[in-house]
Every structure is written in C-alpha cells, then in structure tokens.
C-alpha positions as CSV (number, residue, x, y, z in Angstrom):
1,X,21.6,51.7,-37.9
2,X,21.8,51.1,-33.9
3,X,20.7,47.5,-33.4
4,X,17.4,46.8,-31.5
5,X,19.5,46.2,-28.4
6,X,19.8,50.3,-28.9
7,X,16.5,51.0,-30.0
8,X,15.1,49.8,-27.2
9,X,17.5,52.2,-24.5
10,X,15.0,54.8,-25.8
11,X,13.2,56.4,-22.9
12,X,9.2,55.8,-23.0
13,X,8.6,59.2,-21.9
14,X,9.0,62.6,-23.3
15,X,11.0,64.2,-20.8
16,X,13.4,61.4,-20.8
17,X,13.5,61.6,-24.9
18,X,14.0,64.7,-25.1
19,X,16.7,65.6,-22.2
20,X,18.7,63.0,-24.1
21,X,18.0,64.5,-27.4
22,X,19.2,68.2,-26.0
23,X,22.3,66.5,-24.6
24,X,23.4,65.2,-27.9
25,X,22.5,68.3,-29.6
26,X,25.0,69.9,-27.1
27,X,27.8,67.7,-27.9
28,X,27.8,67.4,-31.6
29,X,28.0,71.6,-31.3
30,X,30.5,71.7,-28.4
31,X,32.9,68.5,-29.0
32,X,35.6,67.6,-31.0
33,X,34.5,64.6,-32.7
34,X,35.2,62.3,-35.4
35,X,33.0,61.6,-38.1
36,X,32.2,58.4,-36.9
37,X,31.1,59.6,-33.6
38,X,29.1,62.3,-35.1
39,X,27.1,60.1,-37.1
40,X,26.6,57.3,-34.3
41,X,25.7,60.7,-32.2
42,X,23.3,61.9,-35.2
43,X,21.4,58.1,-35.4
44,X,20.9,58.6,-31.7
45,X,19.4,61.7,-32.1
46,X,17.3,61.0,-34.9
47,X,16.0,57.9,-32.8
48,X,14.8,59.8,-29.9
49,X,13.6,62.8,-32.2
50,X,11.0,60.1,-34.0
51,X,10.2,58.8,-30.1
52,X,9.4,62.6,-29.3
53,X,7.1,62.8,-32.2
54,X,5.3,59.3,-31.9
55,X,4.5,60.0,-28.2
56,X,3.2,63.6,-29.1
57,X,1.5,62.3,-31.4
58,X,-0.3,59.6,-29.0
59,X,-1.1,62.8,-27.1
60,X,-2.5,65.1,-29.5
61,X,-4.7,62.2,-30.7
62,X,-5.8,61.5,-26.5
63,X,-6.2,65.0,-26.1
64,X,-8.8,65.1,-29.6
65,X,-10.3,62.3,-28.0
66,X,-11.2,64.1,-24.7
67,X,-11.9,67.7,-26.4
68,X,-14.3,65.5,-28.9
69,X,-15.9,64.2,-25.2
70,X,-16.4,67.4,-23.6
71,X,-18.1,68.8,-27.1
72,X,-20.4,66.2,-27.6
73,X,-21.6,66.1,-23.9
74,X,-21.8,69.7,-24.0
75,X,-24.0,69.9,-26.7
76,X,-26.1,67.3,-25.7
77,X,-26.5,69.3,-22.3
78,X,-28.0,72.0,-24.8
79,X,-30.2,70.1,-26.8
80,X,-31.5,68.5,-23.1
C-alpha cells in the first residue's frame, strides 16, 4: 500500500477524486504497462474510489439532514 505521504495527495473534493480516478481508468485500458505499474495504478484508483464514496456519503447524510428539516418544519406549519 501507498504510504500516507500518498494517501494524503488525495483530492478533498469530488470533482478532483474523480477526474483522477477516470484518468487512471483511461490508462490502465489504453497503455502498455507492466504489472507493476498496473497495480501501483490500480491502488491509486482504489484510493480515490473509497474518497468518492466517503465524501458522497458525507453528502447523502447532509442532504437527509436538510430533507429531515424541511419535513419536520413543514409539518409543524400544518399542525400550526
């Protein structure tokens, strides 16, 4: 595994994440590589793949959050 040194190259936002993920997604289908490379390529990807997921998690849970907000002052504007 990539030392944290690596690790901590990842992007902290999505767009970032996942323009880098495409890229290597690109060259391990377009490129001549060893196995070596592929597999340092692979790690990479696998990296920002779980950085994807963790910050769309972090949004799906904000986004509950806010839905939760809006329901429960809606419905008290009913009960009102």
């Amino acid at each position: 595994m990539k030392n944290n040194n690596e690790i901590s190259k990842t992007p902290n936002n999505f767009e970032d994440c996942f323009t880098q993920l495409e890229k290597i997604v690109r060259e391990l289908e377009s490129t001549n590589l060893t196995l070596n490379e592929s597999t340092e390529l692979f790690e990479r990807g696998v990296i920002l793949a779980k950085k994807c997921e963790s910050i769309l998690c972090e949004v799906n849970t904000r986004v509950k959050e806010i839905s939760d907000k809006f329901t429960e002052a809606h419905t008290m504007d009913e009960i009102v």
